[in-house]
C-alpha positions as CSV (number, residue, x, y, z in Angstrom):
1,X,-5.3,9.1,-15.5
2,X,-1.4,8.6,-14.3
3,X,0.4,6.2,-16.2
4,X,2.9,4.2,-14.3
5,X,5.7,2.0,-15.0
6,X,6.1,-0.8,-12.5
7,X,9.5,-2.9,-12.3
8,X,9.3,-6.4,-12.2
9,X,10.2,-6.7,-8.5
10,X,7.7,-4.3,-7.2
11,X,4.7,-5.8,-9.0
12,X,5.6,-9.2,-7.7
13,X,5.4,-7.8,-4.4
14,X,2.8,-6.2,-4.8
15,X,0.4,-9.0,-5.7
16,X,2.2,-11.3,-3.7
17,X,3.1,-9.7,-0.4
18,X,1.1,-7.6,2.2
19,X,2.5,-4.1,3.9
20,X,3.6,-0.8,2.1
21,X,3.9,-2.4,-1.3
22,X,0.9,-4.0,-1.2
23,X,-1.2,-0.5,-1.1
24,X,0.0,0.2,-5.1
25,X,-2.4,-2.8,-5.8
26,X,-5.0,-0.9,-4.1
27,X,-4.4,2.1,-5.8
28,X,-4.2,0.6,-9.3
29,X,-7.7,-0.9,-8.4
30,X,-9.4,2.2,-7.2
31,X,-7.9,3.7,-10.8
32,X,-5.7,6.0,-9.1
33,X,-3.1,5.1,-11.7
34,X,-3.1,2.8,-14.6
35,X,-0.5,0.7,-14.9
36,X,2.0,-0.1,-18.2
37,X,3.3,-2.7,-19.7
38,X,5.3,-3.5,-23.0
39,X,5.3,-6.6,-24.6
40,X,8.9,-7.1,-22.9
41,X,8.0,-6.1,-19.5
42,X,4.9,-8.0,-19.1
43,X,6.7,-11.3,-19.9
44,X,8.8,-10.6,-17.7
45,X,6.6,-10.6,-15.1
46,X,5.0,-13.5,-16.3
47,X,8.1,-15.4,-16.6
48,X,9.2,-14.6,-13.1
49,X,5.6,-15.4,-11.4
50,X,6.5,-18.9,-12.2
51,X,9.7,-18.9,-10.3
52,X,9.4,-22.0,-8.0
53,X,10.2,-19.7,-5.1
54,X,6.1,-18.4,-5.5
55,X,4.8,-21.7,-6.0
56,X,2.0,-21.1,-7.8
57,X,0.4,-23.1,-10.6
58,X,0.2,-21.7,-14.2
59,X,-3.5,-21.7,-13.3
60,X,-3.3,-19.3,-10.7
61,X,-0.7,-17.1,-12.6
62,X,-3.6,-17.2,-15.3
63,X,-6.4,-16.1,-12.6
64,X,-3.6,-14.0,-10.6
65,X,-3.1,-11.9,-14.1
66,X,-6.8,-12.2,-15.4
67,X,-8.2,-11.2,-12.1
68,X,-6.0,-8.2,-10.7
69,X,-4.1,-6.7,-13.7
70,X,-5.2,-7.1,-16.9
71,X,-8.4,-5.6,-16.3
72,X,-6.5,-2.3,-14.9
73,X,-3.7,-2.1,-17.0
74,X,-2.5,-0.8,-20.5
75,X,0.0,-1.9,-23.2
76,X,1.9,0.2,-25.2
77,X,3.9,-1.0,-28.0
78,X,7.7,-0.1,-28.6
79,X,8.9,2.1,-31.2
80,X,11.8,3.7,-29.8
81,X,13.7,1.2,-28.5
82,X,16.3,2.2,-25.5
83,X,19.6,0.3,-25.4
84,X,22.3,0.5,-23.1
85,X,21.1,3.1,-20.3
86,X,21.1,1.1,-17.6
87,X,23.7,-0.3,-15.6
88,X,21.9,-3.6,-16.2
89,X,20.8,-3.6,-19.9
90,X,18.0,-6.0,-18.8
91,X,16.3,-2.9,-17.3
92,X,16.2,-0.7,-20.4
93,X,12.8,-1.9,-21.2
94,X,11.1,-0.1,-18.5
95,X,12.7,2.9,-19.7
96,X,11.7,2.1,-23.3
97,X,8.2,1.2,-22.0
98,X,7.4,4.6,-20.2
99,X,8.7,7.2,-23.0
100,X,6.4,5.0,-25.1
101,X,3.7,4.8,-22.6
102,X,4.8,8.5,-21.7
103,X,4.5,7.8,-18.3
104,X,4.2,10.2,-15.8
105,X,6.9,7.6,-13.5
106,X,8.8,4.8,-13.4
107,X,8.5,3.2,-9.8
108,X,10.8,0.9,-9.5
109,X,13.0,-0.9,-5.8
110,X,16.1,-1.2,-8.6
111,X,19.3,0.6,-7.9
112,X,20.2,0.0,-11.5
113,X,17.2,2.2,-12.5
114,X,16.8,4.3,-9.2
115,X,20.4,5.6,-9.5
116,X,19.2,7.3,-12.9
117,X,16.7,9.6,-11.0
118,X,14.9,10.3,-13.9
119,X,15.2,9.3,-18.1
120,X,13.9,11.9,-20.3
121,X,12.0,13.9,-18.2
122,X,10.3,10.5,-16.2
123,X,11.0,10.1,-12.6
124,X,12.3,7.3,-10.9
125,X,11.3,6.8,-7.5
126,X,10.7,4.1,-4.9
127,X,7.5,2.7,-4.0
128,X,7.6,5.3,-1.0
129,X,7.9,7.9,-2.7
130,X,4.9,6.9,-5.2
131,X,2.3,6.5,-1.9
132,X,3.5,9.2,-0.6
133,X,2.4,11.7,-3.8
């Protein structure tokens, strides 16, 4: 199966939001891809879910999570840790997560990461350009 690696920002709206971005749910839950995570980039996610912006309870960040991606999803653990790529250093985990995951893409709405292209032989690409492969 394709491993992904999904930014913060696009899983978010993903789960959260209809349109375009809202199909990679649908993919991930007919197992067209598995999605990855790291320790580092799932609390992320976590972390920003409970932005007051979303308003939702911890409870429904607990069903939101238990319900539509930890039963399609994977976690790798880190051993090579990437520092300092990125423009942003905050978004060197998602590197770090897909050579660990060896990810066959890292889809991501980031200039900071899309501006790379691709990191040891991983592409980069917009949502787009994922539903469109």
């Amino acid at each position: 199966m394709i491993r992904v690696v999904l930014d913060t920002n696009v899983l978010v709206s993903a789960l959260l939001f209809s349109g375009e971005v809202g199909d990679v749910v649908s993919s991930w839950k007919a197992r067209k891809f598995s999605p990855v995570f790291s320790q580092d980039t799932f609390d992320e996610f976590r972390r920003v879910l409970a932005y007051p912006k979303f308003s939702l309870t911890p409870r429904e960040i607990d069903a939101l999570l238990q319900i539509e991606v930890l039963p399609f999803c994977e976690v790798v653990d880190i051993e090579d840790e990437i520092i300092g790529v990125c423009r942003d250093h905050a978004d060197d985990k998602f590197l770090s997560c897909a050579v660990a995951a060896k990810a066959d893409c890292i889809v991501s709405g980031d200039k900071d990461l899309l501006v790379l292209g691709n990191f040891r032989n991983i592409p980069i690409i917009t949502v787009a350009a994922f539903l469109n492969k």
